[in-house]
Structure formats: structure tokens, C-alpha cells
N, C-alpha and C positions, 0 to 999 in steps of 0.2 A: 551813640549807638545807632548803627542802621533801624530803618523803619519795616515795621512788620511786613508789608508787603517784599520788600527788598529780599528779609530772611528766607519767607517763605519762597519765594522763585528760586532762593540759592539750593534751598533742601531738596527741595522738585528736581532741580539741574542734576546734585547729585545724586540722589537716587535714578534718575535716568541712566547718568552715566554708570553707575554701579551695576546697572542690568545688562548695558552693554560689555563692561569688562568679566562680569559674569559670565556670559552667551561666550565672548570669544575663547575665555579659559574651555569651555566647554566644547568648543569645535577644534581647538587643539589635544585635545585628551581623545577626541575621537580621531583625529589623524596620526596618535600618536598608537594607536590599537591599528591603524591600517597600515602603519608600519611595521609594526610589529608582525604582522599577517604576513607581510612580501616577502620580508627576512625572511622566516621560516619559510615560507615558499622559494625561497631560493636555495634556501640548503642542500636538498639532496642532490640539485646539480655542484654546487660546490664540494659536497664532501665526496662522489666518484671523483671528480677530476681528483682532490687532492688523493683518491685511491691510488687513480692510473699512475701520478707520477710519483708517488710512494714506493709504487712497484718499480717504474723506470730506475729509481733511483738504488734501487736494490740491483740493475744491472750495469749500471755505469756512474763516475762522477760526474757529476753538474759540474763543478770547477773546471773540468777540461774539454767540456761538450763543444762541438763549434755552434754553438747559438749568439748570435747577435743582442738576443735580450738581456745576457748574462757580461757580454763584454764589458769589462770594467775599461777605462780611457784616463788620461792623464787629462780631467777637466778643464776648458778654458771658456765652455760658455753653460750658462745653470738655467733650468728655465723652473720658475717657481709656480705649481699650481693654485691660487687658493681659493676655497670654499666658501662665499657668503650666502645670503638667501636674498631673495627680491622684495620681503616686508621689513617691516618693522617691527615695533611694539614688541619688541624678545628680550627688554633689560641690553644688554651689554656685548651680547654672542657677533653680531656685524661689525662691530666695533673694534673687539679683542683680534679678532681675525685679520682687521682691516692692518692695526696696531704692528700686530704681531710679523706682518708681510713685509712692514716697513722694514724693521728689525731686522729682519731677515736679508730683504734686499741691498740693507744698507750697510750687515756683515761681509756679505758675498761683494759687493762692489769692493769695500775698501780693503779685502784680500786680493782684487785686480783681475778676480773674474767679470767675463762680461753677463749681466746678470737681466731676463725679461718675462715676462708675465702670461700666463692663462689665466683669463680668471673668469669667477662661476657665481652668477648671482647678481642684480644689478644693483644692489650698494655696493660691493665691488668696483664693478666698472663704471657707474658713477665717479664714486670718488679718485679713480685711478683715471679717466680720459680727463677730470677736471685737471690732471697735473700729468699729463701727456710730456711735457717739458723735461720731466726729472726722472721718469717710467718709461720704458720699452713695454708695450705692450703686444703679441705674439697674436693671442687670442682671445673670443672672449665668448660664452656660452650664458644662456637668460634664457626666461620660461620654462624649468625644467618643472617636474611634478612635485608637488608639496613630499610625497614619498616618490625616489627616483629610481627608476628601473631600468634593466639590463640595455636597452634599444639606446638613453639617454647615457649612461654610461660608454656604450661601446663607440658613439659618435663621441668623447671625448679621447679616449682610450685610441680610438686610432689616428688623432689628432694628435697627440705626444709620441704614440708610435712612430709616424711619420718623420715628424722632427727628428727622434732619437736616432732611425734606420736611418737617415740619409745623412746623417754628421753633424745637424743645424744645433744641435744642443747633446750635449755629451751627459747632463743626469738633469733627473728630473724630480723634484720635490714637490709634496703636495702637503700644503697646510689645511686643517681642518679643527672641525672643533671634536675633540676626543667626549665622547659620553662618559660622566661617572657616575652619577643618579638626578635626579628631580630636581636639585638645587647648586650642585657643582656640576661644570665642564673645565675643560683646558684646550686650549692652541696648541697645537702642535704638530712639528714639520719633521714628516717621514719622505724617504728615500724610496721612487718609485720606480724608476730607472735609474741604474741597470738594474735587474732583480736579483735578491741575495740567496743564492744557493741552499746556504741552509736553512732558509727559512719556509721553501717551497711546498715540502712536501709534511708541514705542522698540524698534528692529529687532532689538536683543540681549538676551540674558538667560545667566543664572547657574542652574550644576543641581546636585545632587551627586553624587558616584559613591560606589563603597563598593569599595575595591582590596586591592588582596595585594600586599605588599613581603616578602621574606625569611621568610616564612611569619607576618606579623602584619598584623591589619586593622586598615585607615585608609579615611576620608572623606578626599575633597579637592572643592572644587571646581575647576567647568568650567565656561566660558564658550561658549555655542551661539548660532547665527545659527538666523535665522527662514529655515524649509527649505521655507516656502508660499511659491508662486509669486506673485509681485504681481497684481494686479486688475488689467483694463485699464485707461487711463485715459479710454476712451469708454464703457465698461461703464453701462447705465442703469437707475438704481433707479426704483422705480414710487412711492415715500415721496419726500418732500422730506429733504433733508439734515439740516432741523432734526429730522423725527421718525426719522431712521433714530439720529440720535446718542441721542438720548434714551431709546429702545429699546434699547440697545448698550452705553450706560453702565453701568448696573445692575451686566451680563453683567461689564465692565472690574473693575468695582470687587469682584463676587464673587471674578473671578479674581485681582485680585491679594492679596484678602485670603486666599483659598485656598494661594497661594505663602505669606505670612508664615507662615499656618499650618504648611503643612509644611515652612518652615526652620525654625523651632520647634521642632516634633517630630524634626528631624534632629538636633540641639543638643541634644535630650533625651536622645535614643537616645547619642550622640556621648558625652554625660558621662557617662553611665549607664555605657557602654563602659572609659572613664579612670578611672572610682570604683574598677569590678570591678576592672578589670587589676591597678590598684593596691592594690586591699584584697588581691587573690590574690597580689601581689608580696611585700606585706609578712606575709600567714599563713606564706606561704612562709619568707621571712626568720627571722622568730620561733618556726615550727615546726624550724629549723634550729639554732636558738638554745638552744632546750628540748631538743634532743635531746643537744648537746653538754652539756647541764646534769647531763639525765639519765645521760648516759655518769661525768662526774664522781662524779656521788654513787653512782653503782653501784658506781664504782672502791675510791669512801673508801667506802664498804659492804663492800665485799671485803676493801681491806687492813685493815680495824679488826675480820673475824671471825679473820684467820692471825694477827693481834696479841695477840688473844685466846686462839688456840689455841696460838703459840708463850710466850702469859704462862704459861698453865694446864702446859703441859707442863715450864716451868722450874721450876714453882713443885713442882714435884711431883716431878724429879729429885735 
């Protein structure tokens, strides 16, 4: 059995590190509230736009609009977006992502597309410039904000624009980690170019909140209605239908690449949250462990000096 002093530096260590995984769970739960703050600040410009082309769409189909964003092409080249963060310490969320890319890459190649990479976050491109070899990589974006906003969004957003309007990559998918609550996420790769018609002008959406149950934090989400009032439908633009869409998409596609964004970042913050709690559940555990350890051997420390002092006093009667 280790020596007392031994134990004791072990308990000491842990409880230190328990205050630090403490501290961090708790600086995560606060950016996961600052997130949650932006979203909602970004709604009402999200829900006019989706007014305007609500209305647009009440005067023409998207399916035969001449918009470029919407051209659907006979694929030959894919370019995959995917979403990691720059830290650590999230449990599995870098990882599943990273996983999941491969997967992906590795479908789309052996269907005989030519298949190359944006990627966002520097485990990410970490691990992807280490295997440069077997990966085409396109682009690559780092340092974004813990919670990421529209400025950081739209310098990616006109990055795949670019690509997609000049023929370099015919669609465009972005992986990310989809938010389900506090303890589950998923991977998963949506279709970001071309943009699908029907899905543009969609009344509902999903937010997260950051809550208190019995004095412990939790994300959930919420399902919210669009709280802008409709357009008329005599209302008259001074652009023809075809250039107010065309002008409006871009905006579409910013924003919704700005939502993956930050469900990502909430997914982040979310694991980061589950790692701590539970690295600090089990210091906890283990500094409980050690201490019962150290009660022991203080014990047989004890009785083995009166053993000693009732040998000595026998031997000498």
C-alpha cells in the first residue's frame, strides 16, 4: 500500500483537478446562454426574409425561377463542408465529425465522384493536412467565435458560393453536429447547395434554451413560429421576382449556414458541459476513494506503532 504522504498528494491533485473541471463545465454553460442570446437575436432578421420569399413564392415557382442557387447539375465534383471546433475536452463531438467525413468522403469517392474538402475548426484541418495524401482539401476556416456570427458565416457562405457559381463543385454538403439536448448530438450531412425549393420559404424552426431543473443545467430544445407578420399579398416590389430571389438567396443560404453553425457550437459547448460534469463526478468518486484509502493505512500506521510499543514494553518486563 502506498505511503501516507503519497496518498495524500494523490487526493490534493484530485481535488484540484475537480475544481478545474468544475470552473470549465461552468464557463461552458455560460457560453452556452451567449448563444443562445445570438440566435434569438438573429431571428427577426431571419423570419422577414423567410416573410419576403414566402410572399415571392405566392407569385412564381422556385422550380423554374432562373436562379443559379437553385440549379440542380448532373454532379461530378462534391465538395464536403465539415464543422469541428478548435478545443478539446467535448467527449467525442471532434471526433464523430471527423469519423463521419471520412464516411462520407469515402462513399462519394467510390460512386466515382470527384470529392474535396472545406473545413472549419482546427481539429479538423489538423487531422485532415496530416493526410493531405488521401484528401483534397479546397479550404479551410479557424478562429471562429466560441458562438459564431453572421460576418463569420458569410466569409464562408461566399466561399462555397464562389465555388458552386463558377462550376468548381456542382453541390455542396455540410456536416455538423445536429443538437438534441444536453447529452445527445448526431452527425449529420445536409445538402447546402443547390438550395431546395421547397424547403425555402418553411414557417417553423428549432432554438435552444439553456434551463434549470433541480439546481442542474440543461439545453433542450424549442420549436418557435415565425412571429413576423405576413406581407400583403398585393404588396409591390419595384424588381421583378426573378431578381428580388436572386438577391435574397445568398442572404437564405448565409442564414442557414449561420444556424448550422451555431447548433454546432451549442453541441460543442453541450459536450464540453457532459465531459466536465463527468470528469468532476468521477474526481469526486476517486478522491472519495483515496481518502477512505488513506484513512486505512493511517489506521495500520497506527496500530503497527502500539504493536510496536506493546512488543518493546513486553520484551523488557
Amino acid at each position: 500500500m502506498a505511503n501516507l504522504k503519497e496518498i495524500r498528494d494523490r487526493i490534493s491533485s484530485v481535488k484540484n483537478t475537480r475544481k478545474i473541471t468544475e470552473a470549465m463545465r461552468l464557463v461552458a454553460a455560460a457560453k452556452v446562454r451567449r448563444a443562445q442570446e445570438q440566435v434569438l437575436r438573429s431571428r427577426p432578421f431571419a423570419d422577414r426574409l423567410a416573410r419576403v420569399l414566402e410572399n415571392l413564392q405566392t407569385r412564381m415557382q422556385f422550380e423554374t425561377a432562373d436562379a443559379p442557387l437553385l440549379e440542380s447539375r448532373d454532379p461530378r465534383t462534391i465538395t464536403l463542408l465539415a464543422v469541428t471546433g478548435d478545443r478539446g475536452l467535448c467527449g467525442g463531438y471532434n471526433a464523430n465529425i471527423i469519423k463521419r467525413t471520412e464516411q462520407r468522403y469515402a462513399e462519394l469517392s467510390g460512386q466515382g465522384y470527384n470529392v474535396d474538402l472545406v473545413l472549419i475548426g482546427r481539429k479538423a484541418i489538423t487531422y485532415f493536412q496530416n493526410r493531405a495524401d488521401r484528401y483534397t482539401i479546397r479550404a479551410t476556416f479557424t478562429g471562429l467565435e466560441q458562438v459564431p456570427n453572421a460576418s463569420e458565416a458569410g466569409k464562408i457562405a461566399d466561399e462555397v458560393l464562389a465555388e458552386f457559381i463558377s462550376g468548381s463543385t456542382d453541390r455542396v454538403e455540410i456536416i455538423f453536429t445536429k443538437f438534441i439536448n444536453l447529452v445527445s448530438s448526431k452527425p449529420v450531412s445536409q445538402t447546402l447547395l443547390p438550395l431546395d425549393p421547397q424547403g425555402i420559404a418553411s414557417p417553423d424552426d428549432e432554438i435552444f434554451r439553456l434551463t434549470t431543473r433541480d439546481g442542474q443545467l440543461g439545453v433542450e430544445k424549442a420549436s418557435v413560429s415565425n412571429e413576423q407578420p405576413a406581407l400583403p399579398s398585393d404588396m409591390v416590389f419595384e424588381q421583378s421576382p426573378d431578381q428580388l430571389l436572386n438577391a435574397l438567396l445568398p442572404l437564405y443560404l448565409q442564414n442557414q449556414l449561420l444556424r448550422s453553425l451555431q447548433e454546432a457550437a451549442a453541441s460543442e459547448l453541450a459536450s464540453r458541459m457532459t465531459a466536465m460534469n463527468n470528469a468532476s463526478d468521477n474526481a469526486k468518486a476517486l478522491a472519495k476513494s483515496l481518502t477512505l484509502d488513506y484513512n486505512k493505512a493511517r489506521q495500520a500506521a497506527i496500530t503497527q506503532e502500539i504493536l510496536e510499543v506493546v512488543g518493546g514494553a513486553a520484551a523488557m518486563a
